[in-house]
VMD Tcl script that builds the backbone (N, CA, C; Angstrom):
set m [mol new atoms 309]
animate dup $m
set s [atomselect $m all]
$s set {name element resname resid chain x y z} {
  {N N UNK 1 A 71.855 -26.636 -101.230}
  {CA C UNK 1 A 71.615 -27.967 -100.774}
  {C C UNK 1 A 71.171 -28.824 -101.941}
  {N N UNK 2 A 71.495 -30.273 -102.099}
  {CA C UNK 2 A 71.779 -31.319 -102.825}
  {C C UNK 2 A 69.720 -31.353 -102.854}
  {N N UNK 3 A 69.151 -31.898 -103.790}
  {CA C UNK 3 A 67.414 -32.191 -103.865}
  {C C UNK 3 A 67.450 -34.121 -103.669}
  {N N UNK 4 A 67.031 -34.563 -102.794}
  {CA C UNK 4 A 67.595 -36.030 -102.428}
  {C C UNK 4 A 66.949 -36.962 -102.905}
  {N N UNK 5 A 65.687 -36.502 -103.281}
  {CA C UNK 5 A 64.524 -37.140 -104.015}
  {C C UNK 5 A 65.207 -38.243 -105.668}
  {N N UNK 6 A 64.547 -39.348 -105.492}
  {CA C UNK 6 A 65.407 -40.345 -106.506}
  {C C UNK 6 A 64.317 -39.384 -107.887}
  {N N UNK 7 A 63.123 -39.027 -107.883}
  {CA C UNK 7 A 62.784 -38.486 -109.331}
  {C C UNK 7 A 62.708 -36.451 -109.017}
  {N N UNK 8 A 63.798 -36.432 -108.759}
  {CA C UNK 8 A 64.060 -34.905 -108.692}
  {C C UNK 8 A 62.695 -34.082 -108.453}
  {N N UNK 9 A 62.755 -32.784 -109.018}
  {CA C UNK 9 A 62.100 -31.562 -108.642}
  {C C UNK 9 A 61.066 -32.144 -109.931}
  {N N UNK 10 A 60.007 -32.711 -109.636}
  {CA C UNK 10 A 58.632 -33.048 -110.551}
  {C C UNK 10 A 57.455 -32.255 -109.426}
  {N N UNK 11 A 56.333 -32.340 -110.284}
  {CA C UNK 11 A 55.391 -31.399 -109.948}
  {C C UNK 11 A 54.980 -31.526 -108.748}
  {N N UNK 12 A 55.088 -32.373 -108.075}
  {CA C UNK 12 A 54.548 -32.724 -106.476}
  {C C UNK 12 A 55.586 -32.044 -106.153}
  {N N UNK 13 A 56.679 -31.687 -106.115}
  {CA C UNK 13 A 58.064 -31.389 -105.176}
  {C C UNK 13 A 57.729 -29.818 -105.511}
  {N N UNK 14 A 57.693 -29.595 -106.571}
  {CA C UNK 14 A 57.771 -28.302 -107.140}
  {C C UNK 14 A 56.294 -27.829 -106.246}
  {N N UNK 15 A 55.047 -27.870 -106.578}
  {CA C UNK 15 A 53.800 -27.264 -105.711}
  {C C UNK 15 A 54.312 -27.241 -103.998}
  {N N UNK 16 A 54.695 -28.153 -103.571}
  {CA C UNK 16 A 54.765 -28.428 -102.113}
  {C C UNK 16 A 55.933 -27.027 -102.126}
  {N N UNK 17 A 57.079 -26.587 -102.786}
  {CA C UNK 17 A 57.776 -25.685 -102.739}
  {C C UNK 17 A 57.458 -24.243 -102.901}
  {N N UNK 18 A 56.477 -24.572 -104.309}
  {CA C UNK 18 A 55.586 -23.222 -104.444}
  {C C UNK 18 A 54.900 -22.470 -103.518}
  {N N UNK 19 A 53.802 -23.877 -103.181}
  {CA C UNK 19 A 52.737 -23.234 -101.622}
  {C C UNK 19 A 53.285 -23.007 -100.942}
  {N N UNK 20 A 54.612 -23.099 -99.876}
  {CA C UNK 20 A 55.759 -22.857 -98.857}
  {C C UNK 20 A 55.812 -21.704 -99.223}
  {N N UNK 21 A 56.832 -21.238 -99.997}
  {CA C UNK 21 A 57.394 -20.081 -100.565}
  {C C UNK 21 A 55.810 -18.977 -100.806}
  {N N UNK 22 A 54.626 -19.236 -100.857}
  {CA C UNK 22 A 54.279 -18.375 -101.318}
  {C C UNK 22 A 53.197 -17.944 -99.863}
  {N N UNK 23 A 53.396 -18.385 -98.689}
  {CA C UNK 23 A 53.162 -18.371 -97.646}
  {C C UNK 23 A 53.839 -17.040 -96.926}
  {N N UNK 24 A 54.689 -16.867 -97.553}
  {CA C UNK 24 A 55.752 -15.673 -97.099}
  {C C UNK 24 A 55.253 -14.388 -97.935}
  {N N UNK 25 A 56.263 -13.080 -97.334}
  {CA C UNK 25 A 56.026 -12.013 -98.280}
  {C C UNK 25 A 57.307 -11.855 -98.843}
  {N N UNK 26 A 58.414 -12.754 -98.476}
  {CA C UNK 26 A 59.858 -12.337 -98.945}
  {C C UNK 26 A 59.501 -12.843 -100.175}
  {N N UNK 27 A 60.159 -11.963 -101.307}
  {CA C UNK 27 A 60.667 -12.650 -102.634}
  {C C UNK 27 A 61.191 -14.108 -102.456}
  {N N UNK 28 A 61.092 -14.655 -103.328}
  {CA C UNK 28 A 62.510 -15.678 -103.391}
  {C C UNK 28 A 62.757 -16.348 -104.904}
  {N N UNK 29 A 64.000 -16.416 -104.641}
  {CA C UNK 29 A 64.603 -16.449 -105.973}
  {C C UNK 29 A 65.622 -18.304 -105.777}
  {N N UNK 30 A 65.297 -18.931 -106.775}
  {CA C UNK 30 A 65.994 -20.109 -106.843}
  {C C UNK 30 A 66.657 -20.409 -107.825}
  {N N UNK 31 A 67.996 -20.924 -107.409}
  {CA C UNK 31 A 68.548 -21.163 -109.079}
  {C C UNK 31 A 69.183 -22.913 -108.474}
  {N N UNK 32 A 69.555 -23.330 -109.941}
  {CA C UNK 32 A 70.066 -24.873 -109.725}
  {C C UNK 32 A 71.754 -24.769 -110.293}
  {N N UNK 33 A 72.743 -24.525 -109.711}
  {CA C UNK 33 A 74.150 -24.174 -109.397}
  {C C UNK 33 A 74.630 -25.106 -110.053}
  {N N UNK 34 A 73.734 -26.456 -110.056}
  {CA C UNK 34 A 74.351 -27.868 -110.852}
  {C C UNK 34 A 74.655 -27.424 -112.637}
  {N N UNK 35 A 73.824 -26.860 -113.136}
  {CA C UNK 35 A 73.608 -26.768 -114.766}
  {C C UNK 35 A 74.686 -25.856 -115.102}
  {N N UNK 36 A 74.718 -26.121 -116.556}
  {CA C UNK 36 A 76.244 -25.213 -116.980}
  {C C UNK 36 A 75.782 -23.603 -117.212}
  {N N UNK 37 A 74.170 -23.800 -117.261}
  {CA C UNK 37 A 73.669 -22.160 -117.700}
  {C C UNK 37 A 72.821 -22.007 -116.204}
  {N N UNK 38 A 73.565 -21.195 -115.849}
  {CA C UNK 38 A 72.409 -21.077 -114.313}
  {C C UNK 38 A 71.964 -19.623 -114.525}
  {N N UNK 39 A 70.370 -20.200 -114.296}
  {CA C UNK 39 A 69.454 -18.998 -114.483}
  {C C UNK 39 A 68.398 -19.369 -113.111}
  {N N UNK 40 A 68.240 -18.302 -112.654}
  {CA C UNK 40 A 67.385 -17.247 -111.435}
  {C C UNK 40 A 66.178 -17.536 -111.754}
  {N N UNK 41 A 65.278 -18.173 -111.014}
  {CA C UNK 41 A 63.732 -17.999 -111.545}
  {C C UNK 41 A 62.829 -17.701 -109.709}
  {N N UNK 42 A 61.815 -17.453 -110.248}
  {CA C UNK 42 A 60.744 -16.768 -108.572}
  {C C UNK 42 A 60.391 -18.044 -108.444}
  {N N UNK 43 A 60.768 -18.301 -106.723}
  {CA C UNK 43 A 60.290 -19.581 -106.347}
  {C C UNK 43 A 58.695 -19.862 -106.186}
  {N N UNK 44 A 58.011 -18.456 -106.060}
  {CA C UNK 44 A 56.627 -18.799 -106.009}
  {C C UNK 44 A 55.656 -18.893 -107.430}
  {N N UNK 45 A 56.387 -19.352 -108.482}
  {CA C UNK 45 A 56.002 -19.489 -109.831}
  {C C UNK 45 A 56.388 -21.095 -110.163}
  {N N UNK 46 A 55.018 -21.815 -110.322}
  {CA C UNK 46 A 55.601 -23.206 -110.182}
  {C C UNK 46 A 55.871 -23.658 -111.715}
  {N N UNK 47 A 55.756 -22.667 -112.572}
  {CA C UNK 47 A 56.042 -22.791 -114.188}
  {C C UNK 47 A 57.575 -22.472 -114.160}
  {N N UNK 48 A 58.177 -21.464 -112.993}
  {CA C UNK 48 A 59.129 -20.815 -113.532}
  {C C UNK 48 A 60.214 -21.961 -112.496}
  {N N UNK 49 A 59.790 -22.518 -111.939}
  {CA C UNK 49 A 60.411 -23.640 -110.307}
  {C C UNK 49 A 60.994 -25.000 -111.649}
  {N N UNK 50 A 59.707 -25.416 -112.529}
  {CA C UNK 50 A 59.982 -26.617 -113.145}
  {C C UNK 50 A 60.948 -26.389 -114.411}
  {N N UNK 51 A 61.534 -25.094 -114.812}
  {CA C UNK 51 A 62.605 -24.824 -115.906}
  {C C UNK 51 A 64.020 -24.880 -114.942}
  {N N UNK 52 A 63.793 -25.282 -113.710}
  {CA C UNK 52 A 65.301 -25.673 -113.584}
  {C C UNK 52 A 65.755 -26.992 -113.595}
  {N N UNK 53 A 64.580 -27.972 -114.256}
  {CA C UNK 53 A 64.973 -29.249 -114.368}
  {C C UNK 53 A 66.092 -29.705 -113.263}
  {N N UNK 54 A 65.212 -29.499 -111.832}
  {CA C UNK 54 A 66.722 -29.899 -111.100}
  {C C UNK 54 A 66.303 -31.959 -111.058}
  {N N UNK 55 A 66.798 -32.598 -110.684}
  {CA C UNK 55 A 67.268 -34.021 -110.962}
  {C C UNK 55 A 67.678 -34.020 -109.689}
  {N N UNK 56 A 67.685 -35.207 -108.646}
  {CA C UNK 56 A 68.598 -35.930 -107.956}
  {C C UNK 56 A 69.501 -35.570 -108.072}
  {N N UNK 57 A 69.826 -35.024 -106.696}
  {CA C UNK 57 A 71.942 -34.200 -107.241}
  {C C UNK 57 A 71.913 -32.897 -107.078}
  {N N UNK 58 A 71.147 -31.973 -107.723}
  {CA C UNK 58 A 70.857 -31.250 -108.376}
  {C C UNK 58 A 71.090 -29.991 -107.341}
  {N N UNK 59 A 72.409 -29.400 -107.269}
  {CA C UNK 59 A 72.225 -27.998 -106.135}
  {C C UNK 59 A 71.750 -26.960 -105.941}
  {N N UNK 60 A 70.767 -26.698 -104.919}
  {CA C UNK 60 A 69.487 -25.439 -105.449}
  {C C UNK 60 A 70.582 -24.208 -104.463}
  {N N UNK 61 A 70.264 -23.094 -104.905}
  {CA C UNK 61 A 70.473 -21.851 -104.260}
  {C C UNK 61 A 69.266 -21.406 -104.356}
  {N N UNK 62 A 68.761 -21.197 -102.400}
  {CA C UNK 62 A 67.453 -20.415 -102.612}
  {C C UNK 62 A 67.955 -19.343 -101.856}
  {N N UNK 63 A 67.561 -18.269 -102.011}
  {CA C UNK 63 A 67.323 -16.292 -101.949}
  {C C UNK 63 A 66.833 -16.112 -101.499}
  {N N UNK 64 A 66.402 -15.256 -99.856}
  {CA C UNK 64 A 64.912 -14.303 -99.861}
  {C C UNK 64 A 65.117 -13.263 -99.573}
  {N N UNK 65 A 64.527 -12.359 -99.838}
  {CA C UNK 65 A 64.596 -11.094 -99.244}
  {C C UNK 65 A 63.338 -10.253 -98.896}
  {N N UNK 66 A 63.175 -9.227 -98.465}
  {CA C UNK 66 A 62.145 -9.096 -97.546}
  {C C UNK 66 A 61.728 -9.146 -96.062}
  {N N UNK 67 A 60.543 -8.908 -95.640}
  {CA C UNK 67 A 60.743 -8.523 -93.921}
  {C C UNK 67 A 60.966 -9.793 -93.292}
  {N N UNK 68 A 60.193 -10.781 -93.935}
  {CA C UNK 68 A 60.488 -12.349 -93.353}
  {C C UNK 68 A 61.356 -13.515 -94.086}
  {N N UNK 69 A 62.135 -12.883 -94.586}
  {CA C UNK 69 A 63.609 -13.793 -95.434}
  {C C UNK 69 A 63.943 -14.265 -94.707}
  {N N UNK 70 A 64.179 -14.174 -93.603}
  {CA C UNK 70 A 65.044 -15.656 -92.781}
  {C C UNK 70 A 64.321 -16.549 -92.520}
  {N N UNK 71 A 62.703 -16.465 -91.936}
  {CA C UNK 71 A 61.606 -17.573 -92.059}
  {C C UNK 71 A 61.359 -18.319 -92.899}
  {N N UNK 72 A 61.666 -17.754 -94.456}
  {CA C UNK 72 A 61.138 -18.616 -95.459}
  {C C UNK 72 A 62.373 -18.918 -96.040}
  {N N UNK 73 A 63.732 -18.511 -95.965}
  {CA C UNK 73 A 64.777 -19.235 -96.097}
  {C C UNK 73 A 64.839 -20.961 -95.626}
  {N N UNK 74 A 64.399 -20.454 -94.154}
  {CA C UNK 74 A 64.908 -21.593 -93.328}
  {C C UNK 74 A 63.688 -22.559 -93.772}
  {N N UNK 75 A 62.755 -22.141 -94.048}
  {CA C UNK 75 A 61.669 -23.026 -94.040}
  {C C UNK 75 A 61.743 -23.793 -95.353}
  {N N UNK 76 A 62.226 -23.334 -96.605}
  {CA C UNK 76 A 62.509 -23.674 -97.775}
  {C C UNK 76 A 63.060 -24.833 -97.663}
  {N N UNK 77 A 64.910 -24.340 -96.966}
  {CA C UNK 77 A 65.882 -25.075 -97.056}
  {C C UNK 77 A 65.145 -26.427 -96.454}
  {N N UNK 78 A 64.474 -26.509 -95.130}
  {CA C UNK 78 A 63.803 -27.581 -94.239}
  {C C UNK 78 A 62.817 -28.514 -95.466}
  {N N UNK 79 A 61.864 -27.774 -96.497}
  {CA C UNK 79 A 61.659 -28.325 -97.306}
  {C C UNK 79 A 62.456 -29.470 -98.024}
  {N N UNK 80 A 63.372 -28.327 -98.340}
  {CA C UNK 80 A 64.343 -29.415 -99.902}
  {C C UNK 80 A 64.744 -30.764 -99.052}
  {N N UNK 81 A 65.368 -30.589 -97.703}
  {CA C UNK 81 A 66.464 -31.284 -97.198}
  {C C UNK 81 A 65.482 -32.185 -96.597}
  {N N UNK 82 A 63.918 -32.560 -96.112}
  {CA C UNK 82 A 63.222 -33.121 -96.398}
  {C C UNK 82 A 62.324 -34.301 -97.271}
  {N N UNK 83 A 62.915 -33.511 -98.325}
  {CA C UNK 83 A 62.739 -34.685 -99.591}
  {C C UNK 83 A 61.325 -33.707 -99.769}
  {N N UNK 84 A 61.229 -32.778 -99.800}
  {CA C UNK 84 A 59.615 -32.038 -100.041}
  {C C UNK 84 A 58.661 -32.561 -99.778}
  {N N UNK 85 A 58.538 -33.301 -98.465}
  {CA C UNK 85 A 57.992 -34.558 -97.856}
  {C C UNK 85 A 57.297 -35.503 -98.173}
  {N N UNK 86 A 58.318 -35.767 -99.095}
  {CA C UNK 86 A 58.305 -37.526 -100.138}
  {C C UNK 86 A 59.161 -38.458 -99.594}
  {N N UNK 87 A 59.070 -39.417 -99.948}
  {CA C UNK 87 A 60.149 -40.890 -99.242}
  {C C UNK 87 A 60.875 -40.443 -100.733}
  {N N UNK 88 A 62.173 -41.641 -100.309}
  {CA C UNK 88 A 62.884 -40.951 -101.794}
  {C C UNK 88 A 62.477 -41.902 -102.635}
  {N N UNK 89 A 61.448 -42.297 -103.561}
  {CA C UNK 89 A 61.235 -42.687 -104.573}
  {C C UNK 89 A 59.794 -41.880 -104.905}
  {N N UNK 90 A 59.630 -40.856 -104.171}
  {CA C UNK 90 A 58.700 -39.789 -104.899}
  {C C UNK 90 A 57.287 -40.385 -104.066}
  {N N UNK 91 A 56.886 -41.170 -103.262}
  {CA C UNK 91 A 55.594 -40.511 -102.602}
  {C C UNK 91 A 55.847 -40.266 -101.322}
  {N N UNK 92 A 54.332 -39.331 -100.867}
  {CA C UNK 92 A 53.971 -38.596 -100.136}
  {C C UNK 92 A 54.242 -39.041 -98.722}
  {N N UNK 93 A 54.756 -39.009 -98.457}
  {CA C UNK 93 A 55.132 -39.395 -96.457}
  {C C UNK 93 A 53.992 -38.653 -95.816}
  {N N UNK 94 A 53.146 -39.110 -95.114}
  {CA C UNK 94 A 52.568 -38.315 -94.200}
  {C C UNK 94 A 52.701 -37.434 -93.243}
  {N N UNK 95 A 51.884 -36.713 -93.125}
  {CA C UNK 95 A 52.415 -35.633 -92.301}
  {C C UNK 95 A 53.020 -35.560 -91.210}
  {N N UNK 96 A 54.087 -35.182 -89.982}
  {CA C UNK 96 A 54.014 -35.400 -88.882}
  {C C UNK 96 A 53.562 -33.858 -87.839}
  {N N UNK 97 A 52.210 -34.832 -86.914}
  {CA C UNK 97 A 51.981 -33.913 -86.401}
  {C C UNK 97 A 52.769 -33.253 -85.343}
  {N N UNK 98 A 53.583 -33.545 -84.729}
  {CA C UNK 98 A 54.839 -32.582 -83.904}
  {C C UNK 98 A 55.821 -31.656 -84.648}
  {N N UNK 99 A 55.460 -31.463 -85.991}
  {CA C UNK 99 A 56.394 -30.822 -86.791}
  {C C UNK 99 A 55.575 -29.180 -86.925}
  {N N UNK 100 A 56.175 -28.460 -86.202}
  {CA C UNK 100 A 56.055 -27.026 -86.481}
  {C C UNK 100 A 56.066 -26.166 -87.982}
  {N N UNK 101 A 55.007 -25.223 -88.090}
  {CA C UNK 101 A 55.180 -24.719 -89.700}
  {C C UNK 101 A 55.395 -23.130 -88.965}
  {N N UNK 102 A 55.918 -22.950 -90.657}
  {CA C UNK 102 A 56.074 -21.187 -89.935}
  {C C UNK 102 A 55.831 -20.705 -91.010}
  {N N UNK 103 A 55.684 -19.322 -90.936}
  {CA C UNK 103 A 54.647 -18.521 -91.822}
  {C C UNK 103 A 53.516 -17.751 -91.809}
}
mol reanalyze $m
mol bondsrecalc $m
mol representation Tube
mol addrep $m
């Protein structure tokens, strides 16, 4: 899935992805499909999240595996496609309280 955010995967997008992902016990593995060198990094490493310089555009492949990989798949993907719950010029949208978390 496309990252929709107008200032891409910056450190607010990246933590809000980290803490998600690290809510789980599945691995997960993210890569950015957009770049000409695509390299694999652990989504719950927010040092290793910000070397994929993903940008606006930018197509993530996220991975999980483990007993609860489909929870934190889906919950990921709900992230990105979210805007990592930013408006798209990068701030924070408030929370909504009818919105279910899982984990």
């Amino acid at each position: 899935m496309a990252v929709p955010n107008r200032q891409g995967m910056h450190a607010r997008p990246v933590m809000a992805f980290v803490d998600l992902a690290q809510k789980f016990s599945a691995d997960i593995a993210v890569s950015n499909i957009s770049r000409e060198l695509v390299e694999v990094v652990d989504g719950k490493s927010a040092m290793q999240m910000m070397l994929l310089e993903a940008t606006q555009g930018s197509v993530l492949r996220i991975r999980a595996t483990g007993g609860d990989a489909v929870l934190a798949a889906d919950a990921l993907v709900a992230l990105v496609r979210n805007a990592f719950g930013m408006d798209q010029a990068g701030a924070s949208r408030p929370a909504d309280p009818g919105a279910s978390q899982s984990g």
